[in-house]
C-alpha positions as CSV (number, residue, x, y, z in Angstrom):
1,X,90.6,85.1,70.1
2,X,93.0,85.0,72.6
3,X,93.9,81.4,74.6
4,X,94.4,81.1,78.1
5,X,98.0,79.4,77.3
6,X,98.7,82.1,75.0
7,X,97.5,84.8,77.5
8,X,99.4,83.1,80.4
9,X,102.8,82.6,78.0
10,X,102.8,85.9,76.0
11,X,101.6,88.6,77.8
12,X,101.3,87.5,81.6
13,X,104.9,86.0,81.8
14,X,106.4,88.7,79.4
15,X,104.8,91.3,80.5
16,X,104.0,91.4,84.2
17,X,107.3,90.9,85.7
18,X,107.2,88.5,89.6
19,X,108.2,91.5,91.9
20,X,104.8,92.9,91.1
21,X,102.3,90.7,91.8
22,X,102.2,91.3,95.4
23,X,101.2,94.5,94.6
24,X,98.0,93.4,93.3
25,X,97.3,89.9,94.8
26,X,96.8,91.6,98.5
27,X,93.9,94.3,98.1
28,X,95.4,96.7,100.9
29,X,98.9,96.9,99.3
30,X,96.9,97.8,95.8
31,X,94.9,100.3,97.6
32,X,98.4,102.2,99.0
33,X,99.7,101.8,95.8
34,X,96.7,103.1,93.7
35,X,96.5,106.1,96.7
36,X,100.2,106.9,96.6
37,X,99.8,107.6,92.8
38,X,96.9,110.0,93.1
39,X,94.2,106.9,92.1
40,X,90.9,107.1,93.6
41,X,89.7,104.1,95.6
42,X,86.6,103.7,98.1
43,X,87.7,105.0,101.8
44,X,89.6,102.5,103.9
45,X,87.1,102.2,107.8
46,X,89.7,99.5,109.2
47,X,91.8,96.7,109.0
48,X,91.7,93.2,111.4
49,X,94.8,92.1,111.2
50,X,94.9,88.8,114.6
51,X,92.6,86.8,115.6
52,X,92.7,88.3,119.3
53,X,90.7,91.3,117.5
54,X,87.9,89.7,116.4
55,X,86.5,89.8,120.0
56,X,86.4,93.5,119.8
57,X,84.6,93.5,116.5
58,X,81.1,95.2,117.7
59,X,83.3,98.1,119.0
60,X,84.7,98.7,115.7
61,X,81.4,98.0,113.9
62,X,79.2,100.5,116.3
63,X,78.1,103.1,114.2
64,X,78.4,101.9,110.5
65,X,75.4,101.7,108.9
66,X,76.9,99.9,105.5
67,X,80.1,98.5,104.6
68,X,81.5,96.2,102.5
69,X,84.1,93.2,104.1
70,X,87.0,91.6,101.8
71,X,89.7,89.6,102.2
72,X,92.8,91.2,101.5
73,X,93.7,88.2,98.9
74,X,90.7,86.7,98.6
75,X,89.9,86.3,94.7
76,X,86.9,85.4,92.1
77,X,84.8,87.5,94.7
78,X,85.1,84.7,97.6
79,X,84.4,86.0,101.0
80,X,83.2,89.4,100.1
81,X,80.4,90.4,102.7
82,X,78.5,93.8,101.9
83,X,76.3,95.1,104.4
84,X,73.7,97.5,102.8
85,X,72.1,98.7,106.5
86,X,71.5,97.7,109.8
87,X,69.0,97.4,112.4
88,X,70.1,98.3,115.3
89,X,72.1,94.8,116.0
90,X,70.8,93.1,112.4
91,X,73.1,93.5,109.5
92,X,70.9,93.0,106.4
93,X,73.0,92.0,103.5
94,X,72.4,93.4,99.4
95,X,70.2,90.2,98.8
96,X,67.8,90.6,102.0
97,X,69.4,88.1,104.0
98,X,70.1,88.9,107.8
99,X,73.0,88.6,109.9
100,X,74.2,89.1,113.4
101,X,77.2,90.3,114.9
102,X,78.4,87.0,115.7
103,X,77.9,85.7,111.9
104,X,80.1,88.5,111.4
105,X,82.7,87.4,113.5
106,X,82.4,84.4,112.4
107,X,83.2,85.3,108.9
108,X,86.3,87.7,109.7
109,X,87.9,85.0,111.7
110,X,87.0,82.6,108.3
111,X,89.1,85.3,106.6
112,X,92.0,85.6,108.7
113,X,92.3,81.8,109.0
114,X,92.7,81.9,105.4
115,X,89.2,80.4,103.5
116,X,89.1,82.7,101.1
117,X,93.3,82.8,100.2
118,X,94.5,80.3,97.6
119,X,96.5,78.3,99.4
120,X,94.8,79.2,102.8
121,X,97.4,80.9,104.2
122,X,96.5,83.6,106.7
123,X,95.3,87.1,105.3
124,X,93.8,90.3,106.4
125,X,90.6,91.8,106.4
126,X,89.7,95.0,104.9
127,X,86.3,96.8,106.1
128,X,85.5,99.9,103.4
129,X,83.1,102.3,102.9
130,X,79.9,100.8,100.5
131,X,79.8,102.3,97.4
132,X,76.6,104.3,96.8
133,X,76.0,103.5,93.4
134,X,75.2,105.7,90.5
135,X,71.7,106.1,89.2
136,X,72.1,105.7,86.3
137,X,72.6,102.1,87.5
138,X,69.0,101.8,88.8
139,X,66.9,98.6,87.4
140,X,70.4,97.5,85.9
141,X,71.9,95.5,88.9
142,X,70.2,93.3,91.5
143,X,71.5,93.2,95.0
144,X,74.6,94.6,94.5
145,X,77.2,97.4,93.1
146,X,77.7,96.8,89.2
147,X,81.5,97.1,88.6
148,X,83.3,97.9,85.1
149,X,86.1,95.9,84.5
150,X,88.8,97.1,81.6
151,X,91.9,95.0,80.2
152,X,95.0,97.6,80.5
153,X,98.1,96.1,77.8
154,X,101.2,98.5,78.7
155,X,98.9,100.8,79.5
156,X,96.7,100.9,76.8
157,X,93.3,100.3,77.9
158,X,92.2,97.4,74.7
159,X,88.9,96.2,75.8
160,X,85.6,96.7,78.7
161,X,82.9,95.2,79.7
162,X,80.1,96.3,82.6
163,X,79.5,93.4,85.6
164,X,76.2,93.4,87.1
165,X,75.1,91.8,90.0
166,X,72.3,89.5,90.0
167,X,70.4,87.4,92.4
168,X,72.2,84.3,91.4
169,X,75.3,85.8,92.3
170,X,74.3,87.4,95.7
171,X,75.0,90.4,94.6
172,X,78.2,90.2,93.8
173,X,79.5,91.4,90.1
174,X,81.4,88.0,89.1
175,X,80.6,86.3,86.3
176,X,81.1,82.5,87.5
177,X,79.0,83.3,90.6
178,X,75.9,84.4,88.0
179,X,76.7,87.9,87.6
180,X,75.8,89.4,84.2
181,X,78.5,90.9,82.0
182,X,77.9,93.6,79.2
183,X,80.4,94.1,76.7
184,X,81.1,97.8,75.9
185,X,82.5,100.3,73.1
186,X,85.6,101.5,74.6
187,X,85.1,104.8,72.3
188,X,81.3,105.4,74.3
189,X,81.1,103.4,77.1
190,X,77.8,101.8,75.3
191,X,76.6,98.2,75.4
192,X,77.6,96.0,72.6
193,X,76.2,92.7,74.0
194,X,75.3,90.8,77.4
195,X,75.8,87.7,78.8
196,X,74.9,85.3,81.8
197,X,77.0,82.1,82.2
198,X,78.4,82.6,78.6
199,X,74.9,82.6,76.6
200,X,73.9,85.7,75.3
201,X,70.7,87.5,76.9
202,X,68.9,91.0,76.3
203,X,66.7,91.9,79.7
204,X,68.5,91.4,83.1
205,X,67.5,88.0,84.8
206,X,66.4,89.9,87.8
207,X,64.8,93.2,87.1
208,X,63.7,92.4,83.2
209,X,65.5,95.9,82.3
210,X,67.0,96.0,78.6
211,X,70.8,95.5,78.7
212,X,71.1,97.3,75.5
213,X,70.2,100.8,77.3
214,X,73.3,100.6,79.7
215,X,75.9,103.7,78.7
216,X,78.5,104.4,81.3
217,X,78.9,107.8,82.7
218,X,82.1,109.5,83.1
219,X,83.1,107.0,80.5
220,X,86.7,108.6,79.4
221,X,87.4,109.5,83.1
222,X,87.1,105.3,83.8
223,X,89.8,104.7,80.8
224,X,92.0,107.0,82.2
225,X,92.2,105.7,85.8
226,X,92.5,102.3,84.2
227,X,95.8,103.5,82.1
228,X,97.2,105.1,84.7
229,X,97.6,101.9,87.1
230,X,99.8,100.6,84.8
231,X,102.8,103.5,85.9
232,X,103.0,102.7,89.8
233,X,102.5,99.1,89.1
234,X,104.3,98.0,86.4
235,X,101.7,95.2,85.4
236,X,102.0,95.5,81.9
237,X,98.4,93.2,81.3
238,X,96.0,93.7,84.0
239,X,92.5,94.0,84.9
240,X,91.6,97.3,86.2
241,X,87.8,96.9,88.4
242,X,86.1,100.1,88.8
243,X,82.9,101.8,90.0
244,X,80.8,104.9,89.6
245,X,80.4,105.8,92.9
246,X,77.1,108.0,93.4
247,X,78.5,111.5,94.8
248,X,82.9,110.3,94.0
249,X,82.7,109.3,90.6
250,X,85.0,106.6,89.3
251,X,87.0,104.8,92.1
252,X,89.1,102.1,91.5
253,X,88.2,98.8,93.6
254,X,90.8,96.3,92.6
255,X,93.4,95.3,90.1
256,X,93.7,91.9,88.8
257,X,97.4,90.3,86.8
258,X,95.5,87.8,85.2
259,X,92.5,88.9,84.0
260,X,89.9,86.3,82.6
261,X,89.0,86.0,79.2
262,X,85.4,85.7,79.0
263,X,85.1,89.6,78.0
264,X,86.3,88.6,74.9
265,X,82.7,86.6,74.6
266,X,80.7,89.7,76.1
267,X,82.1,92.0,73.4
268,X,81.8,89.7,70.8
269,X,85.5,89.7,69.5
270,X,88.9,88.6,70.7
271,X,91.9,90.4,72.1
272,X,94.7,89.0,70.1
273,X,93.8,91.9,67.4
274,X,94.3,95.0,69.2
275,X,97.1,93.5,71.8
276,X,99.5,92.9,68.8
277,X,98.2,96.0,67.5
278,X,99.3,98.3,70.8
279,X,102.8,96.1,71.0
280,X,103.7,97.7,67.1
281,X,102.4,100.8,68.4
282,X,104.3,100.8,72.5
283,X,107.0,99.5,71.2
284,X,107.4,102.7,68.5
285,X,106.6,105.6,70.6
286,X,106.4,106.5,74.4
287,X,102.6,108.0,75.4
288,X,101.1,109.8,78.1
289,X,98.1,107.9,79.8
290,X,95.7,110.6,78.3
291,X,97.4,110.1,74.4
292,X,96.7,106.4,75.2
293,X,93.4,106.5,75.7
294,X,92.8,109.5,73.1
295,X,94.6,106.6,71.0
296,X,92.0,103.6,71.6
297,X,88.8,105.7,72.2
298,X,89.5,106.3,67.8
299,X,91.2,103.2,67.2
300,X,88.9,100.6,68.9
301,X,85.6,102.4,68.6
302,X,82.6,100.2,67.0
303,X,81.4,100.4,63.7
């Protein structure tokens, strides 16, 4: 298994170099980057940038039916607000709950102030386009968008798990809030195993469906927009957070420099293995992002 010391030591120091991480620590700067380079991402509504615009928020909002509101470096999910419809001047959230345009103010100007930043300092506020998830989803997440997040090692995508969103987590797909995570077989896109809070589970806490069903569509398409982050970043370990959107297909949400480590526990075997094992093989030969993941689809498929 891989350690958090020797995650943070030998491949986040060595490999992800300082003049990058500001590339993924602020959401809107990943999004240009990840656009730039031909990367899908869900469509960019509008930033709030001051304070002084927050006033003019119902302006902005008339019109939008569903959105999603994030803190450009908010992290662990913290201040993300999604909006699944409205009625006329009610915003009702993924979990039911009800909102008006004042709570909505309320939480942008939270955002700008910095709440959701470590450190607090002041941020920005990105308002997107919801993602219409696929059906394939349906009776598999609760309240929210299930995202797929993959660990990328010099582009090499090594390892994948499935985040669902549960009531626990108001419907956000982060596993300390209560979401579930489902490890899966990076040749497939198949479940392994599941977990919620670290103990292993077999029917979603929320809808009772079997965990064991899940299969990912599009599965190959999702390793190679992971592996190709790792060009116009430079992040030589990240977290790549994808989502199959309903009628675009895989979109990229977010990137993460130092992903956690409970996937290891959600697949059911540690990292260490297959990192040293893409080091002997990076540091022999120079691959395309395709011949990368042609590369782990055979070499870290399940038995």
């Amino acid at each position: 298994m891989l350690g958090i010391n020797a995650r943070n030591r030998n491949y986040i120091a060595r490999y992800n170099p300082r003049r990058a991480f500001p590339l993924v620590d602020n959401k809107l700067q990943t999004k240009r980057v990840l656009e730039a380079a031909g990367l899908s991402t869900p469509r960019l509504l509008f930033v709030v940038e001051h304070q002084y615009e927050v006033r003019a928020l119902e302006e902005r909002f008339a019109g939008l039916e569903a959105f999603c509101i994030k803190p450009g470096k908010g992290s662990g999910g913290k201040g993300i607000l999604v909006v699944e419809h409205r009625r006329g001047d009610v915003f009702v959230k993924s979990s039911g709950a009800e909102m008006g345009m004042e709570q909505i103010r309320r939480h942008v100007s939270n955002a700008l102030a910095g709440l959701y930043t470590l450190g607090g300092s002041p941020d920005r506020v990105i308002v997107e386009e919801l993602i219409e998830f696929d059906p394939a989803f349906a009776g598999l997440s609760h309240e929210g968008v299930p995202d797929i997040r993959i660990v990328v090692f010099r582009g090499y995508p090594v390892m994948a798990m499935v985040r669902l969103a549960t009531h626990a987590s108001d419907g956000k797909a982060n596993l300390h809030q209560g979401a579930v995570g489902v490890g899966l077989d990076l040749a497939t896109g198949k479940a392994i195993r599941a977990l919620q809070y670290m103990r292993p589970i077999e029917l979603h806490p929320d809808t009772g469906v079997r965990l064991d069903t899940i299969e990912v569509a599009d599965w190959r398409n999702m390793l190679l927009l992971a592996a190709r982050c790792y060009e116009p970043t430079g992040l030589g370990y990240l977290g790549a957070d994808l989502v199959l959107d309903r009628s675009r297909g895989a979109l990229l949400l977010e990137l993460n420099a130092r992903p956690g480590l409970a996937i290891q526990v959600a697949n059911g075997r540690g990292l260490l293995p297959r990192l040293r094992a893409i080091e002997a093989r990076a540091d022999a030969i120079e691959e395309s992002a395709v011949e990368r993941v042609d590369f782990v689809m055979s070499e870290f498929a399940e038995n």
